[in-house]
PDB file of N, CA, C and O in Angstrom:
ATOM      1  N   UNK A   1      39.849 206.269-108.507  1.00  0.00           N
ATOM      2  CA  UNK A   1      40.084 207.405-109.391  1.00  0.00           C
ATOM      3  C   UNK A   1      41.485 207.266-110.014  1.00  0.00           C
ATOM      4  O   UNK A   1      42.548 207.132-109.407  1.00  0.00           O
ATOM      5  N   UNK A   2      41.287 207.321-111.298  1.00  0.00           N
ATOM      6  CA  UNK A   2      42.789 206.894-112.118  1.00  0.00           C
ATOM      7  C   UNK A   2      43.925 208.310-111.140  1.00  0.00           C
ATOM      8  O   UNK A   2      43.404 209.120-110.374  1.00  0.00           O
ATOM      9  N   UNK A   3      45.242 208.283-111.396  1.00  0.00           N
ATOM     10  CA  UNK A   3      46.385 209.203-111.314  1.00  0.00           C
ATOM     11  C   UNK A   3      46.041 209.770-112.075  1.00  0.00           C
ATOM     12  O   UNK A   3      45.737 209.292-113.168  1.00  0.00           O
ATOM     13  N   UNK A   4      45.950 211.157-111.744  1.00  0.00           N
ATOM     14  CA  UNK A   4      46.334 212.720-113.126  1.00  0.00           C
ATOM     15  C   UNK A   4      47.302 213.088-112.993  1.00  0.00           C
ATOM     16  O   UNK A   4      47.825 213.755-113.885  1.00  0.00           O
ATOM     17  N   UNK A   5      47.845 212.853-112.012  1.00  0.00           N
ATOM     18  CA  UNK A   5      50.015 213.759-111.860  1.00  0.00           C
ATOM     19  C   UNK A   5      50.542 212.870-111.231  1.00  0.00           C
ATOM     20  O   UNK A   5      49.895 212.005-110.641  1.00  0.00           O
ATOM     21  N   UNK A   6      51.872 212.936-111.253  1.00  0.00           N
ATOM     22  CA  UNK A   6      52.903 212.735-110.831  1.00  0.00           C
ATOM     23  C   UNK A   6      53.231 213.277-109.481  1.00  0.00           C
ATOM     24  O   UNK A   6      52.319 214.001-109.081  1.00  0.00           O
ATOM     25  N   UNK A   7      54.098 213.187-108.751  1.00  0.00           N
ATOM     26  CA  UNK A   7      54.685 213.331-107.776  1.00  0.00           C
ATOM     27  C   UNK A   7      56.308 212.831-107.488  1.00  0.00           C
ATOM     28  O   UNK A   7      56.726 211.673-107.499  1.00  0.00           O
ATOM     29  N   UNK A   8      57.139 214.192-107.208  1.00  0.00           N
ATOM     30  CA  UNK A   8      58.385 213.508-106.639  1.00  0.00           C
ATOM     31  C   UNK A   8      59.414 214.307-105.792  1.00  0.00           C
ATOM     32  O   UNK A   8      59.251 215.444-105.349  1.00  0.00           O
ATOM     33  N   UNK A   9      60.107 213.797-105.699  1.00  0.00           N
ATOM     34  CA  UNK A   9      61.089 214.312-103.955  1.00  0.00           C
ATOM     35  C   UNK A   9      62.516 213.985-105.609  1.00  0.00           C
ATOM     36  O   UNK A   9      62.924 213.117-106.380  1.00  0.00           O
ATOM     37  N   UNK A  10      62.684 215.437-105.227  1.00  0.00           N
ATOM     38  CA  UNK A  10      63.901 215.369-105.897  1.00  0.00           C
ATOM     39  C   UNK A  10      65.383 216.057-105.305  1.00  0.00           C
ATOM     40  O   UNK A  10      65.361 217.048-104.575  1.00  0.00           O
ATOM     41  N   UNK A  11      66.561 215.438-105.693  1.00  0.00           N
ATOM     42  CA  UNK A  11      67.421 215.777-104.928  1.00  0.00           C
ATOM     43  C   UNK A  11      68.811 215.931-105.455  1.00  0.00           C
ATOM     44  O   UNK A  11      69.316 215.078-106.185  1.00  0.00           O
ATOM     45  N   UNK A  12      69.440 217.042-105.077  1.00  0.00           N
ATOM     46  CA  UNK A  12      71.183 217.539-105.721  1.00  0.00           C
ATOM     47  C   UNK A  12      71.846 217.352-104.508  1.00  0.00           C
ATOM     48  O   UNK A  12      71.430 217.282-103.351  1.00  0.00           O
ATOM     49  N   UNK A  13      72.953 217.286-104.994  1.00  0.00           N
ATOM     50  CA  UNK A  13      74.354 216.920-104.628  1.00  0.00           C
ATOM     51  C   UNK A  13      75.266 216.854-105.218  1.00  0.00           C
ATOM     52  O   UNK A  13      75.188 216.256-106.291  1.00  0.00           O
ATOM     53  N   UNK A  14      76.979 217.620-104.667  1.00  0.00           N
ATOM     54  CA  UNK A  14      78.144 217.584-105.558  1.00  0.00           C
ATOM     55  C   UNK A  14      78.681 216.425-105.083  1.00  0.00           C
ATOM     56  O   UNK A  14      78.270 215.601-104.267  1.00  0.00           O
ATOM     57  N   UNK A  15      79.349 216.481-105.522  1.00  0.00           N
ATOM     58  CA  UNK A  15      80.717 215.419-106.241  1.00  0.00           C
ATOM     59  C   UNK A  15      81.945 215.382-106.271  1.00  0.00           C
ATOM     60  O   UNK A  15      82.168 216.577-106.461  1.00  0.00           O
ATOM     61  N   UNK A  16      83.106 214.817-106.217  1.00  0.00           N
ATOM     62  CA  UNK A  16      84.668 215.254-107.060  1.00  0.00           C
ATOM     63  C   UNK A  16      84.250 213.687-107.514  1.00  0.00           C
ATOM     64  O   UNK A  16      83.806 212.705-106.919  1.00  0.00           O
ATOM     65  N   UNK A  17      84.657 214.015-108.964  1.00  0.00           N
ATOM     66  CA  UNK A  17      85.056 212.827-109.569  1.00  0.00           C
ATOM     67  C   UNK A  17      86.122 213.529-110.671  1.00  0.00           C
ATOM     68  O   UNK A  17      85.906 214.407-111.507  1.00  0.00           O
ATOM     69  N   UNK A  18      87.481 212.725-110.310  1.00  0.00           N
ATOM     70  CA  UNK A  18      88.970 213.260-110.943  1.00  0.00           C
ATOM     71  C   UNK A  18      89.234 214.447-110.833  1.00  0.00           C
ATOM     72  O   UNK A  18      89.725 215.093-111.758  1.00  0.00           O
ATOM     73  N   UNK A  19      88.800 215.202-109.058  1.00  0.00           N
ATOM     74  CA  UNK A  19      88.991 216.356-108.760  1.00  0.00           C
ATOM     75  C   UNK A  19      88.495 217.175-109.461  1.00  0.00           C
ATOM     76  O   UNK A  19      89.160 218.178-109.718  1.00  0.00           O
ATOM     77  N   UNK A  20      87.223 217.037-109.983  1.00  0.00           N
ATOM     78  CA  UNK A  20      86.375 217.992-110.673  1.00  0.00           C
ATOM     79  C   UNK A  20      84.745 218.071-109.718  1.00  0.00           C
ATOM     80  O   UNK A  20      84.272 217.063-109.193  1.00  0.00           O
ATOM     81  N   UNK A  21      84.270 219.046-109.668  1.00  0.00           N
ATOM     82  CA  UNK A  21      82.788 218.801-108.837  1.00  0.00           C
ATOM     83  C   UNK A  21      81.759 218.750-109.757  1.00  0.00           C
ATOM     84  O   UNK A  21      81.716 219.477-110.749  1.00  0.00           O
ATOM     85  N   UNK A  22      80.708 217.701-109.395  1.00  0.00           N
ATOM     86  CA  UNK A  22      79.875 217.403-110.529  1.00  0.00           C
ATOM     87  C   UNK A  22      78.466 217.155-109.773  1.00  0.00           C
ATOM     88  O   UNK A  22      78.366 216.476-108.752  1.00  0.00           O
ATOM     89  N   UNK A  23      77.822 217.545-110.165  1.00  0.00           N
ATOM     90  CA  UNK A  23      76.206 217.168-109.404  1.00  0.00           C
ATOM     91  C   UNK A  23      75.886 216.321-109.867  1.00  0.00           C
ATOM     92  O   UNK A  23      76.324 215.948-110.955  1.00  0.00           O
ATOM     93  N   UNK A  24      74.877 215.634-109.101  1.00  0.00           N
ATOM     94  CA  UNK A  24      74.727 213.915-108.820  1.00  0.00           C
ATOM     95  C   UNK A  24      73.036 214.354-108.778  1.00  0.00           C
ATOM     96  O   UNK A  24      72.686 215.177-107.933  1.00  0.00           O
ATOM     97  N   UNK A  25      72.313 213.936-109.454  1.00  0.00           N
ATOM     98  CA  UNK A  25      70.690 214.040-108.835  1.00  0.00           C
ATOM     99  C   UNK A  25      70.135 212.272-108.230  1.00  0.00           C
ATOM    100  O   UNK A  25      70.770 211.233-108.409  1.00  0.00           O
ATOM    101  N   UNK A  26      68.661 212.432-107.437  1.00  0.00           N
ATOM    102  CA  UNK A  26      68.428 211.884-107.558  1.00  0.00           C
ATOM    103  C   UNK A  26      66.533 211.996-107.543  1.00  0.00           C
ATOM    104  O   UNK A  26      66.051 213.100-107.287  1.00  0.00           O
ATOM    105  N   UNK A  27      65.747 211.010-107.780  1.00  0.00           N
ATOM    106  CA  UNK A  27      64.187 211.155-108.259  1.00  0.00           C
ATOM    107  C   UNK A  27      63.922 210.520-107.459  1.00  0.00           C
ATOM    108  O   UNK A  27      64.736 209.627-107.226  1.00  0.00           O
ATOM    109  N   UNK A  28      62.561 210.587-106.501  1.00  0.00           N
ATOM    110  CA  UNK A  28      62.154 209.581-105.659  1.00  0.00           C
ATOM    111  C   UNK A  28      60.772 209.726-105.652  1.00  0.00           C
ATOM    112  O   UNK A  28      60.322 210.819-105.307  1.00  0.00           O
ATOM    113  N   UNK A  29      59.483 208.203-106.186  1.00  0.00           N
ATOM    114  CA  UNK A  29      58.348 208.696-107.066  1.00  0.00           C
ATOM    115  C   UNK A  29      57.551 208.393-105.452  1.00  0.00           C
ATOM    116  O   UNK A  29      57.651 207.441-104.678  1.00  0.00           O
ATOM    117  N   UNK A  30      56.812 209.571-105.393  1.00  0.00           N
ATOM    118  CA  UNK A  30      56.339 209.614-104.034  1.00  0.00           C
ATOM    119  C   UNK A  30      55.226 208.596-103.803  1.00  0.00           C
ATOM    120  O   UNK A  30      54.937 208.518-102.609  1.00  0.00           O
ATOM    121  N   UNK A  31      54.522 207.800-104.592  1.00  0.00           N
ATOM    122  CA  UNK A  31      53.959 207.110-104.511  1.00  0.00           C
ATOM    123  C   UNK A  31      54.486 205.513-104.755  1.00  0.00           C
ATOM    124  O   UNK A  31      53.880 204.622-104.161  1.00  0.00           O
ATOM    125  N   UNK A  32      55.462 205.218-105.512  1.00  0.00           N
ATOM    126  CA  UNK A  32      55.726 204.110-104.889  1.00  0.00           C
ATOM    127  C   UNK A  32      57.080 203.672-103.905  1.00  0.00           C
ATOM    128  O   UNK A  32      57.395 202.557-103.489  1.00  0.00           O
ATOM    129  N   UNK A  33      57.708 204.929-103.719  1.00  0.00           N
ATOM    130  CA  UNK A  33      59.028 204.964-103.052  1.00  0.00           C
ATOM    131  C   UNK A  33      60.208 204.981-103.575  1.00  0.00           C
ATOM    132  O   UNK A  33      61.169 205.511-103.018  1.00  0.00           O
ATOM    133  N   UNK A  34      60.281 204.127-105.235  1.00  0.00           N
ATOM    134  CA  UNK A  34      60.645 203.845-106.133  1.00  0.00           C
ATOM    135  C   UNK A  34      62.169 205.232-106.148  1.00  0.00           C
ATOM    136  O   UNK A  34      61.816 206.383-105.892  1.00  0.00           O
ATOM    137  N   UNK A  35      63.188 205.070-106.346  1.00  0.00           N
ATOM    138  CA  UNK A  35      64.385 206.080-106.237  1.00  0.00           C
ATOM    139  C   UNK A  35      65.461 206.035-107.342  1.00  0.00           C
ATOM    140  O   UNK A  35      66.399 205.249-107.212  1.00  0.00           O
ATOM    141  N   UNK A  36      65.374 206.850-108.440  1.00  0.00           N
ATOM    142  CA  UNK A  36      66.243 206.900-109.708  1.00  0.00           C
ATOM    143  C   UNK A  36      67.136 207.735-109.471  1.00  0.00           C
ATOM    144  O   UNK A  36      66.939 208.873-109.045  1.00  0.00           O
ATOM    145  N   UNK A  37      68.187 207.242-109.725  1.00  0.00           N
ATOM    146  CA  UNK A  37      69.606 208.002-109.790  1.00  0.00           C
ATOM    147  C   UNK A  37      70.462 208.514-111.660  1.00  0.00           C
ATOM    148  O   UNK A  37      70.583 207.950-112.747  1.00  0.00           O
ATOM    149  N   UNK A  38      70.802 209.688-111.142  1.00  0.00           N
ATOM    150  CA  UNK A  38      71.191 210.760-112.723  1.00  0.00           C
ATOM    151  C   UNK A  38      72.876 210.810-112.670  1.00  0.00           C
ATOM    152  O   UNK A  38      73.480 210.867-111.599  1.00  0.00           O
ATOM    153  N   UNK A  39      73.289 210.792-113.477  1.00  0.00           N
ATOM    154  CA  UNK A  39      74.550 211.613-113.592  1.00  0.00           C
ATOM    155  C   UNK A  39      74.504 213.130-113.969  1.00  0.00           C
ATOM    156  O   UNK A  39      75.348 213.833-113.414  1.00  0.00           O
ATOM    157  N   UNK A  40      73.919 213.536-114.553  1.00  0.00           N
ATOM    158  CA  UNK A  40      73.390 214.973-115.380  1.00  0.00           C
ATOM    159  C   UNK A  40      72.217 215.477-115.243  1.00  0.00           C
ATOM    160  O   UNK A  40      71.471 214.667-114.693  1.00  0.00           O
ATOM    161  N   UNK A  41      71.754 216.378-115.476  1.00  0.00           N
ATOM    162  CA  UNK A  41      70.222 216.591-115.996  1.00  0.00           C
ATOM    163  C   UNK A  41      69.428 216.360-116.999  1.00  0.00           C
ATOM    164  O   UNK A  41      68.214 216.524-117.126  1.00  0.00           O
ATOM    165  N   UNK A  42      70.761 215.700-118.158  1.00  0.00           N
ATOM    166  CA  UNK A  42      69.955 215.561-119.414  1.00  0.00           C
ATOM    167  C   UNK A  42      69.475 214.025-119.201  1.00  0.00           C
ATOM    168  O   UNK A  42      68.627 213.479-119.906  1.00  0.00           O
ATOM    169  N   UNK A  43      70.052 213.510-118.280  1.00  0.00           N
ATOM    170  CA  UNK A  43      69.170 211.766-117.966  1.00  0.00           C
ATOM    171  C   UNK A  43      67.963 212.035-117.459  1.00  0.00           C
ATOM    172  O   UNK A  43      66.920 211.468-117.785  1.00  0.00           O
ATOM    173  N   UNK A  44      68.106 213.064-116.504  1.00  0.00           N
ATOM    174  CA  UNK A  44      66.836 213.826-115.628  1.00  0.00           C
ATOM    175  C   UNK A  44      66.162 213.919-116.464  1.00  0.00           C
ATOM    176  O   UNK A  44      66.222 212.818-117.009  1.00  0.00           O
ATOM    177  N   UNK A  45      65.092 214.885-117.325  1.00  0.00           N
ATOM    178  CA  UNK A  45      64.892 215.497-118.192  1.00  0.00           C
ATOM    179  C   UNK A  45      64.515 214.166-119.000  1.00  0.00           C
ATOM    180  O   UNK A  45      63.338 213.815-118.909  1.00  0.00           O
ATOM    181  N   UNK A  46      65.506 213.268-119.896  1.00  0.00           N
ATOM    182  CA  UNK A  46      64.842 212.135-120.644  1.00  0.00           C
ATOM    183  C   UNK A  46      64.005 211.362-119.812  1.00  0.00           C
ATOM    184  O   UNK A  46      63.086 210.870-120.466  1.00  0.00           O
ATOM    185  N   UNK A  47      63.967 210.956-118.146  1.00  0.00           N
ATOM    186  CA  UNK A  47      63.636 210.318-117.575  1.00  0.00           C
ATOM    187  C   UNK A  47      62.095 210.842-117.303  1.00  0.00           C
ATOM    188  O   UNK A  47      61.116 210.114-117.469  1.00  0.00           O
ATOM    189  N   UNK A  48      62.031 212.093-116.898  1.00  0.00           N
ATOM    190  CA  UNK A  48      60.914 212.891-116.709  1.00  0.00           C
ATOM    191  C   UNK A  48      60.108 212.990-118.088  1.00  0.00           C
ATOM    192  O   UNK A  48      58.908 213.013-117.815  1.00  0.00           O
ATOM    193  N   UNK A  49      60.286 213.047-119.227  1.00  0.00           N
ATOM    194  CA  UNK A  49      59.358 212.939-120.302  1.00  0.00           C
ATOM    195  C   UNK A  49      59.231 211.774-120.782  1.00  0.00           C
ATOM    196  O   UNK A  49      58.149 211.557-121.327  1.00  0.00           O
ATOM    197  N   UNK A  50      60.268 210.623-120.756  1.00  0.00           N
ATOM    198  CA  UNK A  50      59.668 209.526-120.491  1.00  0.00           C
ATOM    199  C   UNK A  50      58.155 208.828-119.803  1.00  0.00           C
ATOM    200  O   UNK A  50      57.292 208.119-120.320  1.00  0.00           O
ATOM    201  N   UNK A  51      58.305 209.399-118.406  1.00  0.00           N
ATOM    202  CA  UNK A  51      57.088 209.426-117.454  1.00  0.00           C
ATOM    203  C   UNK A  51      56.374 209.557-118.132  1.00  0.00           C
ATOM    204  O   UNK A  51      55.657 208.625-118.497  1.00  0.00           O
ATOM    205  N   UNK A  52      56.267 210.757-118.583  1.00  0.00           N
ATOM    206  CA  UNK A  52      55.231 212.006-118.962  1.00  0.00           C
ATOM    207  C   UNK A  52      54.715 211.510-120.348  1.00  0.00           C
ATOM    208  O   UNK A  52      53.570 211.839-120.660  1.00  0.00           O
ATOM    209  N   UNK A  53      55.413 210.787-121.167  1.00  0.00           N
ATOM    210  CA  UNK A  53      54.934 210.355-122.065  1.00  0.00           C
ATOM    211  C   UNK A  53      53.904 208.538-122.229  1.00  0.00           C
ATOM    212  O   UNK A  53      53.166 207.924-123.000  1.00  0.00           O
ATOM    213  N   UNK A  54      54.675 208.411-120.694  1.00  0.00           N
ATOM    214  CA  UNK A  54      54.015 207.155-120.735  1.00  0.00           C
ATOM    215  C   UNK A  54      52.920 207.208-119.389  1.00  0.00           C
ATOM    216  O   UNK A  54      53.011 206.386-118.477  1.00  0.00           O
ATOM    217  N   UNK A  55      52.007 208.162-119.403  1.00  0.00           N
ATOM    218  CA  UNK A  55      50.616 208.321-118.636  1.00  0.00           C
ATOM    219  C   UNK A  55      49.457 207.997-119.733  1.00  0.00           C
ATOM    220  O   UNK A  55      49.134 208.744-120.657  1.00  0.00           O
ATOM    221  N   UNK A  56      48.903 206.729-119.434  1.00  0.00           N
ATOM    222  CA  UNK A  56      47.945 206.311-120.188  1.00  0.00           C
ATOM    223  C   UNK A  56      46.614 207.757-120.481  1.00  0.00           C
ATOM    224  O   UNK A  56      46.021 208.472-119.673  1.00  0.00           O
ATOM    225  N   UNK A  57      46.589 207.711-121.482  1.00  0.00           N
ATOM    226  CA  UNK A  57      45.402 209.242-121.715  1.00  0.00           C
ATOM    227  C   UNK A  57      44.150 208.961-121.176  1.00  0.00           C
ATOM    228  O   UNK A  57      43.406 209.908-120.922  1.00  0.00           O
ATOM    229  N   UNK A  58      43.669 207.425-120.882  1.00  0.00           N
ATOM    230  CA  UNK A  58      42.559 207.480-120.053  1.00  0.00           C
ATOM    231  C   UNK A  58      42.632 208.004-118.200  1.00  0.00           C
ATOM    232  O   UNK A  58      41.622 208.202-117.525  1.00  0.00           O
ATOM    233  N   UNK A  59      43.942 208.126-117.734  1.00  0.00           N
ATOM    234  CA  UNK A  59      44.215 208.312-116.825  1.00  0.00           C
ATOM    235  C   UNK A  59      43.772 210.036-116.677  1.00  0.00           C
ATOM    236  O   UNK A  59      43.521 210.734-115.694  1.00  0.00           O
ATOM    237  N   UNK A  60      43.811 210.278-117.949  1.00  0.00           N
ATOM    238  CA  UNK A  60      43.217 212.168-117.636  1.00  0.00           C
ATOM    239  C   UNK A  60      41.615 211.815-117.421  1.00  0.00           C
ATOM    240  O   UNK A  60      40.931 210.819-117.658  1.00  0.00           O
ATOM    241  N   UNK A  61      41.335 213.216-116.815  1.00  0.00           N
ATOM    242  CA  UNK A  61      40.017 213.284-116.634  1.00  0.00           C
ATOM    243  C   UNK A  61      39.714 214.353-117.826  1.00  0.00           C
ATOM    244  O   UNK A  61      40.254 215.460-117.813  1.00  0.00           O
ATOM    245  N   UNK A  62      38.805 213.948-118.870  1.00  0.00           N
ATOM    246  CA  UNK A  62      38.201 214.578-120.006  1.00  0.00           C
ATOM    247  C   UNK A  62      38.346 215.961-119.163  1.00  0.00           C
ATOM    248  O   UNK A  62      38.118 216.029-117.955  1.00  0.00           O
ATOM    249  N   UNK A  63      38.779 217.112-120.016  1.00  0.00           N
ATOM    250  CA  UNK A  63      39.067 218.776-119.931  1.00  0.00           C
ATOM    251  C   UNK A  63      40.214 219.031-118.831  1.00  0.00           C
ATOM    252  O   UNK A  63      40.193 220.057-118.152  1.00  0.00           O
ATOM    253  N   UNK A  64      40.966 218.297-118.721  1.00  0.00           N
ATOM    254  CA  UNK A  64      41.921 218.012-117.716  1.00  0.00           C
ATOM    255  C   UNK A  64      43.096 218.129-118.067  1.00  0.00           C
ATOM    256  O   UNK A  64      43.990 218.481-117.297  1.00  0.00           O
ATOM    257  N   UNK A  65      43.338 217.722-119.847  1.00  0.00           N
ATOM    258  CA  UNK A  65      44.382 217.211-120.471  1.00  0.00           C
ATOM    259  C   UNK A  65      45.088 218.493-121.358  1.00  0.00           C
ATOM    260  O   UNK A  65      44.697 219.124-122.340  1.00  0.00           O
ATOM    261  N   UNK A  66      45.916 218.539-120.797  1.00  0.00           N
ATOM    262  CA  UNK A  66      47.073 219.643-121.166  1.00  0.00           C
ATOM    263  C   UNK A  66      48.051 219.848-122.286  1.00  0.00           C
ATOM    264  O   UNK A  66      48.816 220.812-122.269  1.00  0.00           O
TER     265      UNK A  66
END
């Protein structure tokens, strides 16, 4: 049965970098273990519609597709 979703273990954490606190994310794709690291959320966010844009459309199940 093709994948219809995604899955992931996601994770925050601060920081000092030049005595400033900064959150650090990281993505971890529950199916292949696979673990991406962010500086921001806006890498987050490009990274996640990235994904999302690259799910082959046969991978939906006809009336499935959102």
């Amino acid at each position: 049965m093709p994948v219809q979703y995604r899955s992931y273990l996601l994770r925050l954490w601060h920081t000092r970098v030049e005595g400033k606190r900064k959150w650090r994310i990281s993505l971890q794709d529950s199916e292949t273990g696979r673990t991406k690291k962010f500086a921001n959320l806006d890498e987050l966010v490009n990274c996640l519609k990235h994904d999302m844009n690259n799910i082959p459309a046969s991978d939906f199940a006809e009336g499935q597709r959102q």
